[in-house]
C-alpha positions in Angstrom: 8.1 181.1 74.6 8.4 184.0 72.3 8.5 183.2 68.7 10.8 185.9 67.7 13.8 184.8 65.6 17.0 187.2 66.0 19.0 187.7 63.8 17.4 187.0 60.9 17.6 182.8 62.3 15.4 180.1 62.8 16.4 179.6 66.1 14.5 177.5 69.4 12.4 180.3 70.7 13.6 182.8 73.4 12.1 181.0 76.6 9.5 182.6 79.3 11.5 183.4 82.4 9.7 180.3 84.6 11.5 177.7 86.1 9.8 175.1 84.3 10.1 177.1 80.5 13.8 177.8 81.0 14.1 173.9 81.9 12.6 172.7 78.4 14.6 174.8 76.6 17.8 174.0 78.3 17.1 170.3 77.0 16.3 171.7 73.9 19.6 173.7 73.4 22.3 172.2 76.1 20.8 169.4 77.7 24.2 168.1 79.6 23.7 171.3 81.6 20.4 170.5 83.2 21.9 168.5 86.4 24.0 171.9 86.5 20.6 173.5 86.3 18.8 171.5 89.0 21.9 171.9 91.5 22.3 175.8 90.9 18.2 176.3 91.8 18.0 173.7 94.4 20.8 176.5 95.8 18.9 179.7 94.8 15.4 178.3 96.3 17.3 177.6 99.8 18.8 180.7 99.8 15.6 182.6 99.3 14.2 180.9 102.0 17.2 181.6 104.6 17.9 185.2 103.2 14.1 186.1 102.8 14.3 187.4 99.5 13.2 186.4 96.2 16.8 188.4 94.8 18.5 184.4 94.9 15.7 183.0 92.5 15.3 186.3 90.5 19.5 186.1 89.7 19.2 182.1 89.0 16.3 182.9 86.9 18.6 185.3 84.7 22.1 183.6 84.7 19.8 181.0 83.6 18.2 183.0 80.7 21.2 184.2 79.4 23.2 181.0 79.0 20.2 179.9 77.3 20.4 183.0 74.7 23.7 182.5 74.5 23.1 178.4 73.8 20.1 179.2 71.0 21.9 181.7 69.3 25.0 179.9 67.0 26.6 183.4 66.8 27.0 183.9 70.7 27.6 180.3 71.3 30.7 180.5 69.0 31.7 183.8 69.8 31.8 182.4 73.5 34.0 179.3 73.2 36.3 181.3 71.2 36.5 183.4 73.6 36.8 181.0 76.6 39.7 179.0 74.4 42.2 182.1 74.4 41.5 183.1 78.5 44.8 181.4 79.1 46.5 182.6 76.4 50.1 183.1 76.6 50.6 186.2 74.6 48.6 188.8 77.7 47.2 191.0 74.6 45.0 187.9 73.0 44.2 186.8 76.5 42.8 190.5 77.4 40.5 190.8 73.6 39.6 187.6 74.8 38.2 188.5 78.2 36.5 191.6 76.7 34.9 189.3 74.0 33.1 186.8 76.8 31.9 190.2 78.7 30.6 191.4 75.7 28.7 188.1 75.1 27.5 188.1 78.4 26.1 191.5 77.9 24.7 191.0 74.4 22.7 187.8 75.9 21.6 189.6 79.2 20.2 192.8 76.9 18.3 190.4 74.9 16.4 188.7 77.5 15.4 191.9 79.5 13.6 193.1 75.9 
């Protein structure tokens, strides 16, 4: 795992992209998601093997990664449910600034774990 803090916090470290690294550090950051976890590669690992490709495991491997950033990191992991809680909003304006804050999220946590 790298030992780089962002942000300036003390956070869990920024896991290796293995199977096995990414596991640890779901337990370490948002452990009621690792039977979510096992089901979603148990998916991507049978659909490499029917499809032939490797692109299932690589995509599982980085959805993973990136909820992972986004679970480490207190300012993503806020800015997330805050965004999440006003989806449904009823006024469409809030609902809209809400969508484009959980994109933005998503993209700050997927930049961060291609560097």
């Amino acid at each position: 795992m790298s030992t780089q803090a962002d942000h300036g916090h003390g956070l869990v470290p920024r896991p290796e992209q293995t199977p096995d690294v990414l596991r640890a550090a779901l337990a370490a950051v948002d452990p009621q998601r690792l039977p979510e976890m096992q089901r979603t590669k148990d998916e991507a690992f049978a659909k490499a093997v029917e499809w032939q490709s490797l692109s299932p495991v690589r995509s599982w491997v980085l959805t993973w990664a990136r909820d992972i950033e986004i679970a480490r990191r207190p300012d993503l992991a806020a800015r997330l449910a805050h965004a999440k809680n006003n989806l449904e909003h009823e006024d469409a304006d809030v609902a809209r600034e809400a969508l484009r804050e959980l994109s933005a999220v998503l993209d700050e946590a997927m930049k961060a774990v291609h560097a």
